[in-house]
NUSEGU-425234 format. One record per residue (C-alpha): x, y, z. Coordinates in steps of 0.2 Angstrom, whole numbers, plus 2048, in hexadecimal, padded with zeros to 3 digits. Layout:
REM residues N
XYZ...
REM end
This chain:
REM residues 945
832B0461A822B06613812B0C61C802B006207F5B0C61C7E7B0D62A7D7B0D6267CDB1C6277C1B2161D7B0B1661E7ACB0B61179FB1060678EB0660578CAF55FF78EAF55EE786AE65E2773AE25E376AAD75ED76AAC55E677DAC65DD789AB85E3798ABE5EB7A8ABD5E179DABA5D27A3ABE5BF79AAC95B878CAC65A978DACF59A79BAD559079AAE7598797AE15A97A8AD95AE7B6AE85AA7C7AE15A57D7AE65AE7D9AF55A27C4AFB5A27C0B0C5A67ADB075AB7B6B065BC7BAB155C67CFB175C37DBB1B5D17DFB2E5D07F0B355CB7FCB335D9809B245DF7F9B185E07EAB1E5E97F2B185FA800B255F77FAB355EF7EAB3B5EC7E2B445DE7DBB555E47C8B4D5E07C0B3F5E87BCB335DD7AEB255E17B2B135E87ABB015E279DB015EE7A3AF45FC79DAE86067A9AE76157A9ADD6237A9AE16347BBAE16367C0AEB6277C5AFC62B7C4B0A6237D2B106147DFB1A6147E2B276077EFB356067E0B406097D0B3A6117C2B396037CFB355F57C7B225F27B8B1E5FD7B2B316037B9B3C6117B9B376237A7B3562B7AAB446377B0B506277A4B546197A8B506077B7B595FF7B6B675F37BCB655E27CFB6A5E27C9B7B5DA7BEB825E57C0B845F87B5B826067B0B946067ADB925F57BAB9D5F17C3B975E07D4B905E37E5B8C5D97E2B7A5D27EFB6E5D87FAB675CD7FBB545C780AB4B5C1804B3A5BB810B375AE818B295B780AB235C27FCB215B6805B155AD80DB0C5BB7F9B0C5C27F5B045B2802AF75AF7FEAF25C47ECAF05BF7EDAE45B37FAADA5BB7F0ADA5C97E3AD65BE7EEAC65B87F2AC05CA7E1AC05CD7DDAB45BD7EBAA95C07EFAA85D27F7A985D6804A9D5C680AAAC5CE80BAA15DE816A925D9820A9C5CC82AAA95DA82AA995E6833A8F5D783EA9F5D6841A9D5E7846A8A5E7852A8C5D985BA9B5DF85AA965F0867A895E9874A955EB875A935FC87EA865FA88DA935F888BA9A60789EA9C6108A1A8E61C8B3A8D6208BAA9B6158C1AAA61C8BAABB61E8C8AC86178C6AD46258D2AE061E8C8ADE60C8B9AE26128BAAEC6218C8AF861C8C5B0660E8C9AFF5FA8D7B095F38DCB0F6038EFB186018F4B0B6108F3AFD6038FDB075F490AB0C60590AAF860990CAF25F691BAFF5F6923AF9606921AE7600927AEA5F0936AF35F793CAEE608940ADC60F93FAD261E945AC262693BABB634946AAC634957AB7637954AC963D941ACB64193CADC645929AE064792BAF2643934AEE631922AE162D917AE862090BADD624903AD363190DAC6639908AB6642909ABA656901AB4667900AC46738FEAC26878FBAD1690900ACF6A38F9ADA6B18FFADA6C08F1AD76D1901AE66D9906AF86D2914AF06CC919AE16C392CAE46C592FAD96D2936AC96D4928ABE6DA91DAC66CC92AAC46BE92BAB06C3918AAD6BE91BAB86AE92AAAC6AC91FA9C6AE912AA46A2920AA7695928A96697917A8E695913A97686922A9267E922A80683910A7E679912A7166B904A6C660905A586598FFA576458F5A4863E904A4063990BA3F64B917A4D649919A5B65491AA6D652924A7465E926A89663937A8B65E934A8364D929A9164992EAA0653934AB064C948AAF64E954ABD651967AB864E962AA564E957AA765E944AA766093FABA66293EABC67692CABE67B931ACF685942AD2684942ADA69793DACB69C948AC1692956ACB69B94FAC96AD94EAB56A9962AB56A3965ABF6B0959ABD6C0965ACC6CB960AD76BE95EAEA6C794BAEC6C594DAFC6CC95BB026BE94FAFF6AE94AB116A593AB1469A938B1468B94AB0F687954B05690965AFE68B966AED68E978AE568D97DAF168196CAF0676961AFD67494FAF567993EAFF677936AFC686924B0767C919AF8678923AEB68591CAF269790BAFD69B906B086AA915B0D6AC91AB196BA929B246B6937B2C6C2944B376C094BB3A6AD95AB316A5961B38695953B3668894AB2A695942B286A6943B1E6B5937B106B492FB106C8920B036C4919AFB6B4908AF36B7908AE86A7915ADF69D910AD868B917AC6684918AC467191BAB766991FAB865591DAA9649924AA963A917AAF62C917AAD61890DAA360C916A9360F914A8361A91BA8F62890EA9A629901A8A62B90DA8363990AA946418FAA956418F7A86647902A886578F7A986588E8A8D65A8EEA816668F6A9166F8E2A9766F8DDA856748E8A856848EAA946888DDA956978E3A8669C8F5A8C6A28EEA9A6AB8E3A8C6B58F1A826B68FDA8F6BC8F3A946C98F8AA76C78F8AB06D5901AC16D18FCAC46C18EEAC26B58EFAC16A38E5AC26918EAABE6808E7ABF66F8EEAB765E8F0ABF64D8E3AB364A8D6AB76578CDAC564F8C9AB963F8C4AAA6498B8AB46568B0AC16488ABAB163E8A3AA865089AAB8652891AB4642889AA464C883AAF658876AB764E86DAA8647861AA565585CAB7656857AB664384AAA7648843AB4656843AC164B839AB563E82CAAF64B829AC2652824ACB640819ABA63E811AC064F811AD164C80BACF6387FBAC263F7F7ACE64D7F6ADD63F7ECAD56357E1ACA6407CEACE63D7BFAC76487B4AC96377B9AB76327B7ABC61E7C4ACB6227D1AC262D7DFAC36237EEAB96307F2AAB6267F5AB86167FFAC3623808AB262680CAAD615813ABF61281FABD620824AAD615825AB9608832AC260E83CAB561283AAAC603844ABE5FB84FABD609854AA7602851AAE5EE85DABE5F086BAB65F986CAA85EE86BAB15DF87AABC5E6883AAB5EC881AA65D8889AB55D3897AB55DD893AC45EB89BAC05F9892ABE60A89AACA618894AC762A88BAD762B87EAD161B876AC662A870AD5630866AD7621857AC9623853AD463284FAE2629847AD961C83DAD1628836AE062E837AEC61F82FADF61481FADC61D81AAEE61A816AEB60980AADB60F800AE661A7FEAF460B7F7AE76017EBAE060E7E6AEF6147E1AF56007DAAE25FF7CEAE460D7C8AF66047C1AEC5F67B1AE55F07ADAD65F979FAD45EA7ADAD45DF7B4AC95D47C7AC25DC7CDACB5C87C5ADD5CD7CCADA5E07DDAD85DB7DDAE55CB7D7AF25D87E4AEC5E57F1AEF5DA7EAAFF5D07EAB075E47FAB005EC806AF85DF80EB0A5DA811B115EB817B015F1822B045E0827B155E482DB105F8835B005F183FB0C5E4846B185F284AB0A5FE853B005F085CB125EC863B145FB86AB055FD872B065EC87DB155F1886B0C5FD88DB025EE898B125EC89FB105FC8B1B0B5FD8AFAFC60B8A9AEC6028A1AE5611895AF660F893AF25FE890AE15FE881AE660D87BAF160187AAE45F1872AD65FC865AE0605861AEC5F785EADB5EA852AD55FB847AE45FA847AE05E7840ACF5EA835AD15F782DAE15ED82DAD35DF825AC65EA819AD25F1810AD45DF811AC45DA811AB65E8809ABD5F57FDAC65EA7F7AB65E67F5AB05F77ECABE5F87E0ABA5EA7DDAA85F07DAAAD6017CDAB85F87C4AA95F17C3AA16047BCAB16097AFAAE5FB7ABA9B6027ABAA261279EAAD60E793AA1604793A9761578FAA3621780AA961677AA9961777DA91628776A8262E76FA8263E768A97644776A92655784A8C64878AA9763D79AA8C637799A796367A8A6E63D7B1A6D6297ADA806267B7A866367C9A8662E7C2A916217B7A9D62B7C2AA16397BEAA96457A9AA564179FAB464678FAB963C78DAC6631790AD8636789AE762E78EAEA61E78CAFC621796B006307A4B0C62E7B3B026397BFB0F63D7D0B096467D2B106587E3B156537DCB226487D0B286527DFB2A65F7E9B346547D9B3F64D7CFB4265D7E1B4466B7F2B446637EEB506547E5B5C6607F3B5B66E7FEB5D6607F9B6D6587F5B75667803B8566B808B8067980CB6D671816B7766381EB8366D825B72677828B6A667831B7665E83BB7667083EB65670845B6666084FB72661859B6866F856B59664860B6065786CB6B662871B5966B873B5165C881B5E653889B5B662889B49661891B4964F8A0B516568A1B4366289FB346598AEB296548B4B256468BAB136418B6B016468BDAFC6558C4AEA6508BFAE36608AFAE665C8B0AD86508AFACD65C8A1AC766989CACF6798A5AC06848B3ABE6798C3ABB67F8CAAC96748BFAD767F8CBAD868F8DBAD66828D5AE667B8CFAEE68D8E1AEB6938EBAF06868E1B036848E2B036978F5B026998FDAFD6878F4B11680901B1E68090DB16674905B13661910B0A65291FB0D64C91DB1763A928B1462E92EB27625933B1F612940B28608935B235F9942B285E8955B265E795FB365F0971B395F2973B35606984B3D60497EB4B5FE97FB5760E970B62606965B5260296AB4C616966B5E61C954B5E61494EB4A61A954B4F62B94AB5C62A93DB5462693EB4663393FB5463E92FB5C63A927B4963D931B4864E92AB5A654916B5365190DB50662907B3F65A91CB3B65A929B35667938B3F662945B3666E940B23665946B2665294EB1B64C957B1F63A967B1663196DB2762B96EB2F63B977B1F641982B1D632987B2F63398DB2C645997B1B63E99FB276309A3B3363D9ABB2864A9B2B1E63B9BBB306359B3B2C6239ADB3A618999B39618999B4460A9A2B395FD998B2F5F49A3B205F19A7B20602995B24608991B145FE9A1B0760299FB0861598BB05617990AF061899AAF162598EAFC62D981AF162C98BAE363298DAEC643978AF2641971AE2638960AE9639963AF662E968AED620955AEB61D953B0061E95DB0360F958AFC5FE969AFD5F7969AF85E1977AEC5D997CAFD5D297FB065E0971B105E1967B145F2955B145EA94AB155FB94DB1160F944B1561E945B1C62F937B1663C92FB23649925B1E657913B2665A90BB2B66B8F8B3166E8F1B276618E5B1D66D8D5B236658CFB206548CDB386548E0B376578E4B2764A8DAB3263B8E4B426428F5B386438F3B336328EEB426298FAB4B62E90AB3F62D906B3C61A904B5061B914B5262191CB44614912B4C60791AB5F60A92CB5860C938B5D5FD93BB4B5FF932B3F5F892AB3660A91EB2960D917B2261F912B1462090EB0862E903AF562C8F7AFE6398F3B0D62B8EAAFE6248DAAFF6308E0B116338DAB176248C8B136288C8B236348C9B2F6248C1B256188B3B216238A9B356248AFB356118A4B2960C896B2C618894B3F615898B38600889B2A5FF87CB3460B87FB4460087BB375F086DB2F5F9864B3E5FF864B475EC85CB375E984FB375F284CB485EF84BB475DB840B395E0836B435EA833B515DC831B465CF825B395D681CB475E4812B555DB817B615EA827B6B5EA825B705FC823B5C600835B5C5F983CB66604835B61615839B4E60C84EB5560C84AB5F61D843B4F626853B4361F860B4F622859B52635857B40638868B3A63186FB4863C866B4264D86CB2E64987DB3564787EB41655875B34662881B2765C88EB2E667885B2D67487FB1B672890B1767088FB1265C8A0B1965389DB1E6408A3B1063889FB05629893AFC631887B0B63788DB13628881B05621872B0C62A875B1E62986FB19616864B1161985DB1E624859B2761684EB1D60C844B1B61D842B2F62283CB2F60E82EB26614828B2F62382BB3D61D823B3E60C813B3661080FB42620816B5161880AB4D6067FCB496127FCB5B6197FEB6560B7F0B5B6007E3B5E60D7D5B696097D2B6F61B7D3B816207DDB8562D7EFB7B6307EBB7363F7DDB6B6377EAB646297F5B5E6367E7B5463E7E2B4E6307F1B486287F3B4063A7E3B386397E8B306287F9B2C62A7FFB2C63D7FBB1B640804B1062E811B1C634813B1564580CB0464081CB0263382BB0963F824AFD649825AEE63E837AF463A83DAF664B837AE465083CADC641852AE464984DAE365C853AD3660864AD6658862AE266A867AD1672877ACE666887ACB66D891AD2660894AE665D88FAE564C87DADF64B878AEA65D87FAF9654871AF4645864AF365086AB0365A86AB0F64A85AB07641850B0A652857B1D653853B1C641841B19645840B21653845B3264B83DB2F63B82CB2C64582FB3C64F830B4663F823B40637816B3F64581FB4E650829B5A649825B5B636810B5D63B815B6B647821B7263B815B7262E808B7C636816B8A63781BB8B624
REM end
């Protein structure tokens, strides 16, 4: 974001003598100044003369403006072409208005004056050579836009890679499990021994009663169930994929989908009114009812469980065999024809007493890449409204100043960084992630900012000029504070490379190699649109001097060139925009007034006050539903499942990590111990452990073996195992008969919200950590989990980085200390306000907002810094006079940029997908707050200290 100065001083008077062509070169070998020539007044000390002022006025190339031009903008009023009409002259920086002597201010110039040089001549060299600098970019452009070519068309977007924290301890926990405990899906399936992801269709089935136990209700879940299972998908080659072929199987037989009901089909007497919660013991077999029935009503209690009274939902899961093989293809394609046909069983079906909503292990892929689709349209909108937006900025009834077709060509401008960037980083090899779409949109709207700096500066300068002197003093003004914004923004971006998500990172590369561009662009392309729209303004000229009738001012073939046609308006006038006048003669007065401050400073003090509480509010973690789109299926899976599926979370596996003497009474004394500690966590079900030792203890016992013995400890665990088969997979047992690891499994409770996830999980590995055991948890959910602590690490980590940024920026490049400090006061209360009203918009904090609490940085830089340095570089007395005049400068290109921002985001308002409406959510509050500091708060702050 970069502010459009207004225009508000006058320009001076006309400047050449009477008789000398417009635009003409200059006779004489001391009459035309070169690029570097100091018979030309220079640009004072400062970021340009558009940013920061030197403490005395210097004089302007005399000008001879049109009618539309308006007057400049400096960082103080008279620092290029006088002071504002209404304010007399300013005094030299040492000497007051009372004539009093004061302290000189200082100058730091030791980076500017150079950059102001450099910018001159190249400005000089655009000027000379137009259509070069023209062609060369847009060559540039064609080549790299090449890389396109590269964009990811059927490829699959790693959600776990670049959604989930890199290095997180769930993936060392996974590679540990994997590298140390098996499974057979073909054999003895167990979803709670997986340490990954398996294939799966999911139905969820409400009942339209309180209770689905009834057997009217249970035949439709039936002829769901057996509809599901008779699906079968035919391949090219005329063969057919049948469920059984690729289900999960348990002792030879496909995995039951819900093994109550499994039990009520086998058996259709089955006592419904008999069944307890959460375990119930089915024909001898112990089955965990947690994750299997939802909206549960519970009776009177039954050992370790209760009566089940009603249960208003029941899930059906069906497991497919998963791996890297020809298997796990055949899955997934019975997955998509299961997605296929799935709406039209329940049609067919004619359900009356249930309704149901799935979802496949495959669903969140396949729906996050649609929503990608969604967003293209809007980007066309979004195109078309900066166009709109740029051409009515810029449009000018003076037919020599209108300047829409070069506001047009910098919107191209932009977009041509946007084709040139992304290709470049296709070339490369850095991968495109969903969320760098959102980044045209802000380059759309960031970019253009530059363009109106450059025309607004364009429109200050000699119109008797040469098009060389034009462009060497429109780079000399603006090219180092266009420099010095580009560098902050870029900054900001940058630190999200630290970050530990890659889809952040790779936003972060993408969009801060744009701004790179479109900076680039700026001073070469467009500059040289510039330049030759500079020579039409020339011929335009010429003509109307010259016109051919006294009633027609433009003939029918000078109409392209000199539209709108008007006559010649004083040359003299002073134009200044009403926006200005606005701000000077109402707002600033309002605004400095005691009872305005005394309202302000109470406005922000419940600004503030709302927005700490707001960041103890705010969520942490990506919801992965939101991955999806607004009307996707997925939504209602979700709904259901947090409405009655909620109490019960995963089952943790608690790993004996190192070999241990298990007949060792001690060693068994301390583990229990621990698994104890675990059992007595409120996160923690203590009645639904399940651990081999506790069960083989129990076999020993009944068996009359001695536990303590190591060689009978060891001989009997196969024939235990025999009678337990699923816990041959719990107990990695060495050729050498040695137990080097096992694992018990707990079952969590509580853990619906993403707060309770991030506490669960801290303070199990807490608890593993502090055992005299060597423990690990570990669970394939941790996975996403460890977003929830990794997500505040990084924010707090990269807006910390970011902020010192800016604020060595700020001391080196600002010759103001106390600019520096209301710069960190203005970013550090903005990123609190768009963190604490994120809660309340319903944005959680993660890595996608984390995105734009970033970039909010850069952008409250900018608002901040140039209203803050505008009011302490004003030579009026009294501070409600500098706060009205640094309004007066600078409270219009303050508006007049948030708003190019904010309309190049809106119409990701209309998006269907979380992810681009919570970008154009935090970059509005972004702007919103950033304008309220630097036109509000900060002015009225000011004029305290």
């Amino acid at each position: 974001m970069r502010l459009n100065p207004a225009k508000v001083a006058p320009e001076a008077a006309p400047g050449r003598e009477a008789g000398q062509e417009p635009g003409s070169e200059a006779q004489g070998p001391e009459a035309g100044p070169g690029p570097d020539s100091e018979s030309r007044p220079q640009p004072a000390a400062g970021l340009g003369s558009e940013l920061f002022p030197a403490a005395e006025p210097e004089p302007e190339p005399l000008s001879a403006s049109g009618p539309g031009q308006e007057p400049e903008l400096g960082w103080a009023a008279g620092q290029r072409a006088g002071a504002p009409p209404e304010s007399p002259p300013p005094l030299p920086a040492s000497e007051s208005e009372n004539g009093v002597s004061a302290r000189p201010r200082c100058h730091t110039d030791c980076l500017e004056a150079p950059l102001s040089r450099a910018f001159r001549r190249l400005g000089w060299e655009v000027g000379s050579h137009p259509w070069i600098f023209l062609l060369l970019p847009m060559v540039l452009t064609a080549v790299l836009g090449t890389g396109l070519i590269h964009l990811p068309k059927e490829e699959e977007e790693d959600l776990e890679e670049q959604y989930t924290p890199i290095g997180s301890p769930a993936k060392a926990e996974r590679r540990f499990v994997q590298g140390h405990f098996t499974a057979n899906d073909s054999d003895l399936f167990s979803i709670s021994r997986k340490s990954t992801e398996v294939n799966y269709a999911s139905i969820l089935v409400v009942s339209n009663t309180n209770s689905l136990l009834e057997q009217e209700t249970l035949s439709e879940i039936s002829e769901v169930d057996d509809a599901v299972q008779a699906l079968s998908v035919t391949q090219g080659n005329g063969t057919q994929i049948l469920y059984n072929e690729v289900c999960s199987k348990n002792q030879g037989y496909c995995v039951p989908s819900n093994p109550l009901l499994f039990a009520w089909k086998t058996n259709n007497v089955l006592n419904l009114k008999n069944i307890t919660f959460p375990i119930y013991s089915l024909a001898g077999q112990v089955v965990y009812l947690t994750n299997i029935l939802g909206g549960t009503v519970l009776g009177e209690s039954m050992g370790l469980s209760q009566l089940l009274l009603e249960a208003k939902a029941m899930r059906l899961q069906y497991y497919l065999k998963t791996g890297e093989g020809e298997d796990s293809e055949r899955s997934k394609a019975w997955l998509i024809h299961f997605l296929n046909q799935v709406g039209n069983l329940e049609k067919s079906l004619a359900l009356k007493k249930i309704q149901v909503v799935y979802f496949t292990s495959l669903s969140r892929q396949l729906e996050f890449e649609a929503t990608s689709m969604t967003v293209i349209p809007l980007f066309h909108l979004a195109y078309l409204l900066i166009i709109l937006f740029a051409i009515t900025s810029c449009y000018r009834c003076d037919c020599i100043r209108n300047k829409m077709w070069v506001a047009a060509f910098g919107v191209i401008s932009a977009a041509l960084a946007v084709v040139s960037s992304f290709g470049l980083m296709l070339y490369i090899g850095v991968p495109f992630v969903i969320i760098v779409a959102n980044s045209p949109f802000l380059i759309l709207g960031v970019g253009v900012d530059d363009m109106f700096i450059m025309i607004s500066a364009w429109q200050k300068t000699n119109l008797m000029d040469s098009i060389k002197e034009r462009m060497s003093n429109v780079y000399s003004k603006v090219a180092v504070s266009i420099t010095i914004t580009t560098i902050t923004n870029i900054l900001a971006f940058y630190t999200g490379i630290m970050t530990s998500f890659r889809s952040v990172q790779y936003f972060c590369i993408y969009t801060g190699t744009t701004l790179l561009f479109c900076y680039f662009y700026n001073i070469t392309c467009f500059g040289a649109f510039m330049a030759l729209d500079g020579k039409r303004e020339v011929v335009c000229l010429r003509w109307l001097k010259k016109p051919e009738t006294p009633d027609q001012k433009c003939s029918s073939l000078k109409k392209p060139c000199c539209l709108p046609c008007n006559s010649l308006r004083d040359k003299h006038k002073a134009d200044i925009h009403p926006m200005n006048l606005f701000f000077r003669d109402y707002f600033g007065p309002f605004l400095t007034s005691t009872e305005s401050k005394f309202f302000v400073v109470l406005i922000y003090i419940l600004y503030i006050i709302s927005s700490i509480y707001g960041c103890f509010q705010v969520q942490e973690g990506l919801d992965l539903r939101n991955l999806a789109s607004d009307d996707s299926y997925i939504t209602p899976y979700f709904n259901v499942e947090e409405e009655h599926f909620s109490s019960y979370g995963p089952r943790v596996m608690v790993i004996v990590t190192e070999a241990l003497d298990y007949w060792d009474g001690d060693a068994r004394q301390k583990l229990e111990k621990c698994l104890v500690d675990f059992e007595n966590s409120d996160y923690v079900d203590k009645n639904l452990t399940e651990f081999w030792l506790r069960e083989y203890v129990k076999y020993m016992e009944n068996h009359h073996h001695d536990v303590n013995d190591k060689i009978t400890f060891l001989k009997n665990i196969p024939n235990f195992v025999i009678d337990s088969p699923l816990f041959m997979y719990d107990i990695n047992i060495t050729s050498s008969q040695e137990i080097i690891c096992s694992r018990a499994f707990i079952q969590t409770m509580g853990v619906s919200s993403s707060t309770n996830k991030k506490l669960m999980l801290l303070q199990f590995r807490d608890m593993a950590e502090k055992c005299e055991i060597p423990l690990m948890v570990y669970n394939q959910a941790f996975i996403y989990f460890d977003q929830y602590s990794a997500i505040l690490e990084n924010t707090v980590r990269n807006v910390i980085v970011a902020s010192t940024a800016m604020f060595i920026v700020s001391l080196l490049l600002i010759p103001h200390p106390l600019c520096s400090l209301w710069v960190t006061f203005a970013i550090a209360s903005v990123i609190v306000g768009v963190t604490g009203f994120m809660a309340f918009w319903n944005v959680n904090l993660d890595s996608i907002s984390m995105i734009n609490l970033v970039i909010c940085i850069g952008f409250s830089f900018d608002f901040s810094a140039h209203i803050s340095y505008a009011f302490v570089s004003s030579s009026k007395p009294s501070v409600n006079q500098k706060t009205i005049e640094a309004l007066y400068l600078l409270g219009y290109p303050v508006l007049q940029s948030a708003i190019s921002t904010i309309i190049g985001v809106c119409v990701l308002s209309a998006a269907k997908a979380y992810i681009f409406r919570t970008f154009f959510k935090i970059m509005f509050l972004v702007m919103v707050f950033g304008v309220a500091h630097g036109l509000i708060f900060i002015p009225v702050f000011l004029t305290f200290f």
